[in-house]
FIFILUM-643595 format. One record per atom (N, C-alpha, C): x, y, z. Coordinates in steps of 0.1 Angstrom, whole numbers, plus 5000, padded with zeros to 4 digits. Example, Ala and Ser with C-alpha at 12.3 -4.5 7.8 and 13.67 -1.06 7.14 Angstrom:
REM residues 2
513249435078;512349555078;513249675078;512849785071;513749895071;512950005079;
REM end
This chain:
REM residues 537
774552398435;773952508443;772452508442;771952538454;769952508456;769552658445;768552648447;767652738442;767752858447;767552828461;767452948473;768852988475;770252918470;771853018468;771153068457;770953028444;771153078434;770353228435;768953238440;768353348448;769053478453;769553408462;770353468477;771453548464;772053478457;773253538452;772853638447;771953618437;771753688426;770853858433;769853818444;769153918446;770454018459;771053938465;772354008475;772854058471;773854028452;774454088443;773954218440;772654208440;772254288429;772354438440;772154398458;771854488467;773054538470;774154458472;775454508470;775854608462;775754568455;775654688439;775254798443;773654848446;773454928447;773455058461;774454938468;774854998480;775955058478;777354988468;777955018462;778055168457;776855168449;776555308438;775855398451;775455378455;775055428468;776355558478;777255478483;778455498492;779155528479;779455508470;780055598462;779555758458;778455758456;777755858454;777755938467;777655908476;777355978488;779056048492;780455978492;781255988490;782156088479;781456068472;781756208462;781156308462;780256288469;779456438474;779956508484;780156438496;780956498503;781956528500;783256498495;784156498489;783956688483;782756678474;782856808468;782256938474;781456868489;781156958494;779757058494;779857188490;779257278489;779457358473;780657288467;780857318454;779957298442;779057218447;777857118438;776957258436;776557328447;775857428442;776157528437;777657568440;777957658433;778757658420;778657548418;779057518401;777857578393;776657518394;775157528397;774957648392;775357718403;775357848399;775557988393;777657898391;777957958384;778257958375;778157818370;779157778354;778557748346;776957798349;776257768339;775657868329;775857958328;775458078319;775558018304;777057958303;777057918291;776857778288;775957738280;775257598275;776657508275;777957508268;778657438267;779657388282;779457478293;779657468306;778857468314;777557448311;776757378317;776357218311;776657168300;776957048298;778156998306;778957048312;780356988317;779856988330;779057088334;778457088351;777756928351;776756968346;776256838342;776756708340;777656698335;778156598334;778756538351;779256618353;779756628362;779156578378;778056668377;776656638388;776756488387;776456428374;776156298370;776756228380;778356248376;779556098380;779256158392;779356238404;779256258416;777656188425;776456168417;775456158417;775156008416;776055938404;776155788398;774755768393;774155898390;772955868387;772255998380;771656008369;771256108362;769856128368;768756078378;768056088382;768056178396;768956118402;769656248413;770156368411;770656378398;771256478392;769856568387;768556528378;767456578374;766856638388;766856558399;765956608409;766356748417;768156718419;768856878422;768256988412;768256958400;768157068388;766557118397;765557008392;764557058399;764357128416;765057108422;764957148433;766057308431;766657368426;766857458425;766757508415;765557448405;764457588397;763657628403;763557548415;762257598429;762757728434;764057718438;764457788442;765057918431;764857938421;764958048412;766658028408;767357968409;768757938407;769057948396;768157818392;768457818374;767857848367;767857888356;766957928343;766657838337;765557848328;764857728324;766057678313;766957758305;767857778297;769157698301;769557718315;771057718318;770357528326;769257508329;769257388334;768457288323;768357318307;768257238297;770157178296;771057298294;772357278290;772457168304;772457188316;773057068330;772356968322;770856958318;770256828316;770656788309;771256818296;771856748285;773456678288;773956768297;775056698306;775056578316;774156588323;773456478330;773356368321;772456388314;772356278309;773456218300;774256288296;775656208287;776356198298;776856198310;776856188323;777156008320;775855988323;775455828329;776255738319;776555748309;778055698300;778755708306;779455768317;780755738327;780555598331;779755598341;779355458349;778655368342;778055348335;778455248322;779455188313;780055318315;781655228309;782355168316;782255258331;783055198342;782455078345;781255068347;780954848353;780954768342;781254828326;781754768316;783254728314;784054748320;785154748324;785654648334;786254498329;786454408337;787254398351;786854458360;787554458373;786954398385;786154308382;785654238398;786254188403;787854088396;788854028401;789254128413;789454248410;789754298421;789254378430;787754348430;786954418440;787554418455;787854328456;787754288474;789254358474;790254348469;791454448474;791254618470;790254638466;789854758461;788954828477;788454728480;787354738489;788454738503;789354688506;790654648513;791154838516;791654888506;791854998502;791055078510;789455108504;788855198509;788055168522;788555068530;788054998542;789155068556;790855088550;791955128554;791655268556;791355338547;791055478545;790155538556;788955448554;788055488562;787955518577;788955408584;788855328596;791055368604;791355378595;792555438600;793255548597;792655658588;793355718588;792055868590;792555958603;791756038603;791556228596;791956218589;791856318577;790756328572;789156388574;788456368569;788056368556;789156468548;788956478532;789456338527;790456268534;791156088531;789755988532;789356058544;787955958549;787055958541;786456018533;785456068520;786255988505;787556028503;788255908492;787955808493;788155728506;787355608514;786855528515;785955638512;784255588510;784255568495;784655668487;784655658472;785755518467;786255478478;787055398468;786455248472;785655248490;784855108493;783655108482;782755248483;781655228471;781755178455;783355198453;783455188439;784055028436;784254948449;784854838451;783354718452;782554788463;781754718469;780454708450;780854798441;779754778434;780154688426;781654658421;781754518414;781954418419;782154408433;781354298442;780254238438;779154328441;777954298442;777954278429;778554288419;778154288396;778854098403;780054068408;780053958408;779553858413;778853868425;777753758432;776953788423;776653858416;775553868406;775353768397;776653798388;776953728380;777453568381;777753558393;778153388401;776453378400;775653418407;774353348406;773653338391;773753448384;773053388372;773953288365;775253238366;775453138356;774852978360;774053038373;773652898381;772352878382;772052978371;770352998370;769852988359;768352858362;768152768350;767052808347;766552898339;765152938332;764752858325;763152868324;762652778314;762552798299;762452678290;762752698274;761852868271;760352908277;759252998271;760753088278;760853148290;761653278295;762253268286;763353208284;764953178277;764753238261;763853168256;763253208242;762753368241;761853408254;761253538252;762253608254;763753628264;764453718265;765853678253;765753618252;766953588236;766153698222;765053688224;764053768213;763553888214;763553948227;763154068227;762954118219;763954158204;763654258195;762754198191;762554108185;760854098178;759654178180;759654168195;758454298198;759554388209;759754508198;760754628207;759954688219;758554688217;757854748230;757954708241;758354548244;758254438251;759354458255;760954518251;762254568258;761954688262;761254738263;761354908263;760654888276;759554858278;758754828292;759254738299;760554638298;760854618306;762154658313;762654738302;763654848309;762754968316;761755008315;761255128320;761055018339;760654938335;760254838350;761254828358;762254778349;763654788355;764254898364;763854988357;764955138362;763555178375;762755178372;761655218384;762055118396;762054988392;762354888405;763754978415;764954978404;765755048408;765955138414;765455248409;764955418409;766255458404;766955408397;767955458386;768155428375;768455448365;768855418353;770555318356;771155388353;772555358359;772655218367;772055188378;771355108381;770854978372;770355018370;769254878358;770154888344;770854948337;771654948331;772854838337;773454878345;774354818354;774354668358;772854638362;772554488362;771954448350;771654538336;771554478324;773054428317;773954468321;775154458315;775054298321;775254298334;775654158336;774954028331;773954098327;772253988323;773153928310;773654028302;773654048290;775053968285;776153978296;777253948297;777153758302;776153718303;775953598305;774953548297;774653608286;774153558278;772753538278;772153598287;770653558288;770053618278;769853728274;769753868265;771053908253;770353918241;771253928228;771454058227;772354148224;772854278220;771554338218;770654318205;769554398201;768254408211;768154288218;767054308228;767654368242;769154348243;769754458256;769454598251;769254678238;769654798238;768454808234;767254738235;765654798235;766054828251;766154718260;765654748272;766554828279;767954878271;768855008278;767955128275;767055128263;766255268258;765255238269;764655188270;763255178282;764155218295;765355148297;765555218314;765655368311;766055418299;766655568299;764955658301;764155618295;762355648294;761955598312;762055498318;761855468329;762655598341;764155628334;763855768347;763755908343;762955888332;762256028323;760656008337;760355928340;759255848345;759455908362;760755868363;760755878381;761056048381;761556108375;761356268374;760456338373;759156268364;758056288364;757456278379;757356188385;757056168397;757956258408;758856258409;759856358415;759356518412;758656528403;758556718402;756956728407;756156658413;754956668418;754956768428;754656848427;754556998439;755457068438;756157078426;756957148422;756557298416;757457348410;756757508400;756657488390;756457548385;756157558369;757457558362;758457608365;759457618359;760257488357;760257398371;760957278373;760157218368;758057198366;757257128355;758157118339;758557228334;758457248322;760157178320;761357168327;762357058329;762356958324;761256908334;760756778338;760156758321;759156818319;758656758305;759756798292;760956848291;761656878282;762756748286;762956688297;763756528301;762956438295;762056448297;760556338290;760656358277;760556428270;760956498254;762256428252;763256468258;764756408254;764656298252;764056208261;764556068262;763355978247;762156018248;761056018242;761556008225;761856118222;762956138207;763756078203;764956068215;766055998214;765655858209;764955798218;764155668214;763855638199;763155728194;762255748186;763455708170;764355808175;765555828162;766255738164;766855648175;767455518177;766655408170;765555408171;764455278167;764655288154;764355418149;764655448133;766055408123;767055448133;767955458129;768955288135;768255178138;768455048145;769654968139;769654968126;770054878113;771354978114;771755038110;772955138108;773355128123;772955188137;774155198147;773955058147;773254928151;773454838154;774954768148;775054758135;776254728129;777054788129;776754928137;778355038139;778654948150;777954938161;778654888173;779054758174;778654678163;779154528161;780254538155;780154658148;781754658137;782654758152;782754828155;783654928169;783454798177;782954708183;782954628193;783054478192;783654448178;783954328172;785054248188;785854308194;786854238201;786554298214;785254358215;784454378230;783254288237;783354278252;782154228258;781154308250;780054208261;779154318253;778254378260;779054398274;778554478284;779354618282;780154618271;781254708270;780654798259;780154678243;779354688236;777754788238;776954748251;776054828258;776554958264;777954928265;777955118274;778155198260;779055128243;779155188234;777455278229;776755168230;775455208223;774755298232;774655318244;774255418253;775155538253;776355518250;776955668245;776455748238;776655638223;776255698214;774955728211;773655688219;772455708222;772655868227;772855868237;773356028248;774056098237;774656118229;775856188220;774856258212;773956178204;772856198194;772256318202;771556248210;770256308214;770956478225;771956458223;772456588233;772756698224;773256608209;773556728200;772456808195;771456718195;770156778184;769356848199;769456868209;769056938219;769357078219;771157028220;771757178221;771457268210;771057198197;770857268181;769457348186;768657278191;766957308192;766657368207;767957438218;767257488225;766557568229;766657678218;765457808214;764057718214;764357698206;762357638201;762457498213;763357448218;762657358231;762057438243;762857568245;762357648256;760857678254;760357738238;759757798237;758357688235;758557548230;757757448235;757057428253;758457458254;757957428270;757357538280;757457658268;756857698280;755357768274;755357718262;753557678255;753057588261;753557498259;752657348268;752657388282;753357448292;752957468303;753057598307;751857648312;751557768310;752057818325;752157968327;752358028341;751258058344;751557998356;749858078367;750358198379;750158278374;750158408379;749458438394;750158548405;749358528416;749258658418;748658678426;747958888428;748358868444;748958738451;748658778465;749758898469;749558958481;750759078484;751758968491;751658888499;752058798506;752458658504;753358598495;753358448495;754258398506;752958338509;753658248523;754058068519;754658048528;755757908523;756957958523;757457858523;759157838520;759157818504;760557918500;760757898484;761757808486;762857768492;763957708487;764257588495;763357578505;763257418508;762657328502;763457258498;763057138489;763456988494;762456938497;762456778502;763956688495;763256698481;764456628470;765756668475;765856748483;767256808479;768156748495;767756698500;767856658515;768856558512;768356478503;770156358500;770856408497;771056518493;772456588491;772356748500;773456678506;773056748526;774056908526;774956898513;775556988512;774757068505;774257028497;772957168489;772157168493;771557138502;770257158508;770457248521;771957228526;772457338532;772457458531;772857488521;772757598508;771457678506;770857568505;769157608499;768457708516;768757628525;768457668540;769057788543;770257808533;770957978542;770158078530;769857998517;768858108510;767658148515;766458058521;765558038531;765858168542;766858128547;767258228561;767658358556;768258428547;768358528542;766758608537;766458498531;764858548525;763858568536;764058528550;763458548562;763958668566;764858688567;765658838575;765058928565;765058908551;764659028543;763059078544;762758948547;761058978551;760759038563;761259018570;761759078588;761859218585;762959258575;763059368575;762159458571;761059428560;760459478551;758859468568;759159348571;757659398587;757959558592;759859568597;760059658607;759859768592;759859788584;759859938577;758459928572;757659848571;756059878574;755559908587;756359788598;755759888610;756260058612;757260098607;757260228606;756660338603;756260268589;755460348583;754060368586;753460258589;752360258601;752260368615;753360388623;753660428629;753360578630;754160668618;754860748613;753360808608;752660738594;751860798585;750360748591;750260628602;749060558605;748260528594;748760448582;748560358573;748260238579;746960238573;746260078577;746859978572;747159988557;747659888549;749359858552;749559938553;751059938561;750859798570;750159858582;750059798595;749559638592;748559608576;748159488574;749559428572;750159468560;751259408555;752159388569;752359478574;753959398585;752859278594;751759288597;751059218608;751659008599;751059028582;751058918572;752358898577;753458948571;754858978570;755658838582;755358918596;755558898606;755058698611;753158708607;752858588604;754158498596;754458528586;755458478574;756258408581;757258518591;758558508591;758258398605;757158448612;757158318622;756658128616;756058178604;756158038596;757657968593;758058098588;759758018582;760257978596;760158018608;761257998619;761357858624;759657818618;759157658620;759957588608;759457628595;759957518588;761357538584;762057638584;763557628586;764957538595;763657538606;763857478620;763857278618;762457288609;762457118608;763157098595;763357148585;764157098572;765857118583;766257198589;767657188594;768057058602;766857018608;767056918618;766956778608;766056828597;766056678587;767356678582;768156758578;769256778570;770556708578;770456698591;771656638602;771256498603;770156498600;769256328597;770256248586;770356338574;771056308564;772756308565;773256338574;774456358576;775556448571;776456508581;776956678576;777956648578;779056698574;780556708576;780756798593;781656798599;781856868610;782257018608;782157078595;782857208593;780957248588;779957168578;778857208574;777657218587;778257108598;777257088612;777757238618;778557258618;778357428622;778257478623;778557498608;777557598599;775857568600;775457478601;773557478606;773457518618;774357458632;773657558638;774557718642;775257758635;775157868630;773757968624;773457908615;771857918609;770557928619;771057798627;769657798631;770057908644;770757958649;770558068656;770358168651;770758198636;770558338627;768858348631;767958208626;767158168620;766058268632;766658208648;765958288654;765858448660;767658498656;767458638660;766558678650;766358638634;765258718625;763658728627;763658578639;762058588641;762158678656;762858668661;762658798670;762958958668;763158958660;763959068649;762259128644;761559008638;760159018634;759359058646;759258998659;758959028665;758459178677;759959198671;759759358682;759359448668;759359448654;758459518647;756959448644;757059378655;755159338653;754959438668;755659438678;755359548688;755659668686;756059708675;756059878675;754659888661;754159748657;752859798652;751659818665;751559738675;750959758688;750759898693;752359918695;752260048702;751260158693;751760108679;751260248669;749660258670;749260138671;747760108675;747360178687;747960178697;747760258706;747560368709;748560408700;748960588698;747760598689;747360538677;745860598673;744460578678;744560468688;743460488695;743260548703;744460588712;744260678724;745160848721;744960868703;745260998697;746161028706;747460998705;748661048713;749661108705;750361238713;750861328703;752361308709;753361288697;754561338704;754961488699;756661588708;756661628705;757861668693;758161758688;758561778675;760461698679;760761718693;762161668692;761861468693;760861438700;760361288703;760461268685;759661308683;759461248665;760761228656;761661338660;762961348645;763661228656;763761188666;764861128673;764361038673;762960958671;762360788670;762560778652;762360898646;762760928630;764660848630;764960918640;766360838638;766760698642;765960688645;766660548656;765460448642;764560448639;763760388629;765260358619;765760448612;766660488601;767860408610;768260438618;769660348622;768860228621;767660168628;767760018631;768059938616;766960018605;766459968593;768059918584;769060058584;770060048576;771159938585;770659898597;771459798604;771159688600;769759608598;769459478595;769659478581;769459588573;769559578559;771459528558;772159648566;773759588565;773959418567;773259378574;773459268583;773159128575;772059178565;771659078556;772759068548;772759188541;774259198528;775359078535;775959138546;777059098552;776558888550;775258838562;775458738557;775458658540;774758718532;774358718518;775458688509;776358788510;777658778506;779158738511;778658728524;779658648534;780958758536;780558868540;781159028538;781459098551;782859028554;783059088568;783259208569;783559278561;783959428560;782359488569;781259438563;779859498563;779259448578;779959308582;779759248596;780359338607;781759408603;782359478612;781259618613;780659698602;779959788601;778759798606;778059688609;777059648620;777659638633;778459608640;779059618646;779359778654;779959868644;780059988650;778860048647;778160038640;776260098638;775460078651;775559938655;775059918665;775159938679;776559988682;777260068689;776660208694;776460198679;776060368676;774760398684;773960298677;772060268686;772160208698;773260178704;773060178720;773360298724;774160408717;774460538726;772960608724;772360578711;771260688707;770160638717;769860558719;768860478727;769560538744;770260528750;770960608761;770260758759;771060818751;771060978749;769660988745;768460938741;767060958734;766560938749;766760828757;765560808772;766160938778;767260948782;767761068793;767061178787;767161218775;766861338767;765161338771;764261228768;762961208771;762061208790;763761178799;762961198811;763261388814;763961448809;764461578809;762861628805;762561578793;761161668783;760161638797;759861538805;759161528811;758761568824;760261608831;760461678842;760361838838;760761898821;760262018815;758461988815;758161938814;756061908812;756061938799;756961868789;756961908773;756861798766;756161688775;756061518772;754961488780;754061438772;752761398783;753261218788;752661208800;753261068803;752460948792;751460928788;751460808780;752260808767;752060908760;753060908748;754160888753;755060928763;756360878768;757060768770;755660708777;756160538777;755860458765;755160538757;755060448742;756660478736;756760568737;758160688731;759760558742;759660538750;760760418758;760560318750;759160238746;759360108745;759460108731;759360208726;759660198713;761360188708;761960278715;763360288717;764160158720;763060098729;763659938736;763859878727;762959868716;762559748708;763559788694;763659938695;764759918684;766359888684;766559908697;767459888706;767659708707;766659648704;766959498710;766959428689;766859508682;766759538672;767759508665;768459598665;770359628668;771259498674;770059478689;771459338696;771159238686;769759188678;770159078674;770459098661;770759218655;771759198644;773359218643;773259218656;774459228657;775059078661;774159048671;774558838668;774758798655;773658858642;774158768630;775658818625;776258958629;777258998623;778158908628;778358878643;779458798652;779258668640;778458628641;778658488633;779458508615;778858588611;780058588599;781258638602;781558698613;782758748617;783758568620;782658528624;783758378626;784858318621;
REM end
């Protein structure tokens, strides 16, 4: 075989592979859905079930680096506690031991009927939940594929005496494996990954046990590295994650190097009648096992490290504008970013709300500051209607299940009754403006009856939010008859107001302030009552 097979194999292998770990990962995600966040969410209070989340994220993930960047992406979002997402991280990371045992595990003979399998699944049978197995079973096929063209090319590959000698030796200078596992896993952007194609390096003899498990410690430091990179514009909370994953891996190193002579000859004595790609997934266990225990021992004083070394920056604004829970990272995983978007869209309606009960009070008391805040408010909520609008449309970029694509645009119509929702309480701060420039008086029945319709619209959006929030049809239906209610009051308040006016007990400009104010609470009501129809679905 030329040079350029021996190439072709080896670099095709290696792409297969990671298309492999790719379509499997993507396939198990779907597979789980929308569950990923709410495990997330919920099963993590306790450290020892948030290790199993963790772990868990991992094998679904195929990748502890994917799994780090979710964590990060919903401490952005206030999800996790800096506490309950050290326990996921220590899970994560003992995690990546699955899939090291598993491409340590001789099965490339049967890739291709494996692949046969989840080729059938995919393409004939239409069950979508079967179609997602599918995929999990072509990705888990196609990755010891690619471990075998891999491995066909390196036994056909002839290094020179200096390479041959420098990678047989590694351990001599451990720095020299350590950096080139960190190079490895970056080239990658996984650990798991570079692990993965270290097994086979290692399994052909190019690389001796001691110099494979410098350069298994460097990949594990290399996506301590891509995390680092990954939390750039992040918060402070997901900062201080990020440097307690850098800490883990950092130590763990540190007490493995120390402790070299003792595990080395545990795993030669446990792995006497093992490869020693099987041998490397032992020593990476027991790497992860160490360093997870003395974590869980030290997570008082690790919290309290991390949140000395990174300090909070505090803000005085009345107004933060941006999006809290959209997060870029979190876009490859199309089911939680979904998630993250209906948090986003709830946190818009609640801001919506808080415009219409400042424009009230503006109204009502002719507070300036009132009238600043809903004006900000209102700005806000017409920002989120943009970027809610482009993260939903990136999210169908990434691909949705047919039950999750309807649920977005579900959303993205919520998205816009709340900006027009914002809107007609940016016009009853107008009108209010009006009324104090042009000192307009209503009378004592005009006031208690825009007093009520203020109070119905407010307790409607507020119902409306709950209902989507908690997914609460009981409260959907109760919008529903509320809103009912504010079409008769809006009826019975105009008739009642052309009466005051044909009595001369209504001057005409306050009057027509006194209709359009009614209008706008009245259109107030219709679109919360669109968001109720949709949870009603």
């Amino acid at each position: 075989m030329s040079i350029q097979d021996t190439i072709f194999h080896i670099v095709g292998g290696i792409a297969i592979f990671l298309f492999g770990i790719k379509y499997l990962s993507d396939g198990l995600q779907k597979t789980a859905g929308d569950n990923i966040r709410h495990w997330l969410a919920t099963y993590t209070f306790h450290p020892l079930l948030g290790v199993l989340v963790g772990i868990l994220i991992t094998i679904l993930f195929q990748s502890s680096t994917g799994a780090i960047i979710l964590i990060i992406g919903l401490m952005n979002a206030n999800i996790l506690s800096l506490r309950q997402a050290i326990s996921v991280l220590i899970g994560a990371n003992i995690g990546t031991t699955v899939t090291i045992f598993m491409v340590g595990i001789d099965v490339e003979s049967y890739a291709l009927p494996i692949i046969t399998v989840g080729v059938i699944l995919l393409l004939f049978v239409h069950y979508k939940r079967l179609q997602y197995i599918g995929q999990v079973v072509f990705g888990f096929g196609a990755l010891f594929l690619g471990l075998s063209i891999t491995r066909n090319g390196l036994q056909l590959l002839s290094l020179s005496d200096y390479m041959t000698d420098f990678m047989l030796n590694l351990s001599d200078v451990p720095l020299f494996g350590i950096i080139t596992g960190i190079v490895l896993t970056l080239l990658f952007t996984s650990s798991n990954a570079a692990i993965g194609v270290l097994q086979t390096i290692a399994n052909e003899g190019l690389v001796q046990l001691d110099g494979a498990i410098l350069i298994l410690l460097g990949s594990n430091i290399g996506s301590a590295v891509i995390a680092c990179i990954a939390v750039i514009g992040a918060t402070i909370k997901a900062k201080r994650v990020v440097f307690l994953h850098v800490i883990y891996y950092v130590c763990g190193t540190t007490i493995f190097l120390l402790l070299q002579h003792p595990i080395y000859s545990f795993i030669e004595w446990i792995g006497k009648t093992l490869q020693i790609k099987m041998q490397l997934a032992t020593a990476h266990g027991i790497f992860q096992l160490i360093t997870g225990i003395i974590f869980i021992i030290f997570t008082p004083l690790l919290i309290k490290l991390a949140n000395t070394v990174i300090q909070t920056q505090h803000t005085t604004a009345e107004v933060i504008f941006g999006a809290q829970y959209l997060d870029k990272r979190l876009l490859a995983t199309p089911s939680v970013a979904l998630g993250q978007a209906q948090y986003e869209v709830i946190r818009m309606g609640t801001i919506a709300r808080e415009t219409l009960m400042h424009a009230s009070h503006y109204f009502f008391e002719q507070d300036s500051r009132s009238a600043n805040l809903a004006l900000k408010k209102e700005t806000l909520v017409n920002e989120l209607d943009h970027q809610i609008t482009d993260y939903m449309v990136r999210i169908h970029q990434h691909g949705l299940t047919a039950q999750e694509s309807e649920k977005a645009t579900g959303l993205l119509h919520i998205v816009n009754d709340f900006e027009r929702i914002g809107d007609h309480a940016d016009n009853v701060v107008e009108l209010a403006d009006y009324c104090i420039r042009n000192r307009l008086q209503f009378s004592k029945e005009a006031l208690e009856q825009l007093h009520t319709m203020f109070d119905a619209a407010e307790w409607i959006i507020s119902r409306v939010i709950y209902a989507l929030e908690q997914n609460d049809r009981s409260a959907a239906a109760d919008v529903l008859g509320r809103e009912a209610d504010l079409d008769r009051m809006e009826l019975e308040f105009r008739t009642g107001h052309f009466k005051r006016l044909h009595d001369n007990r209504c001057k005409g400009n306050a009057g027509a302030i006194f209709l359009d104010v009614l209008s706008n609470l009245e259109r107030i009501g219709d679109h919360s009552k669109n968001i109720a129809e949709y949870v009603l679905k």
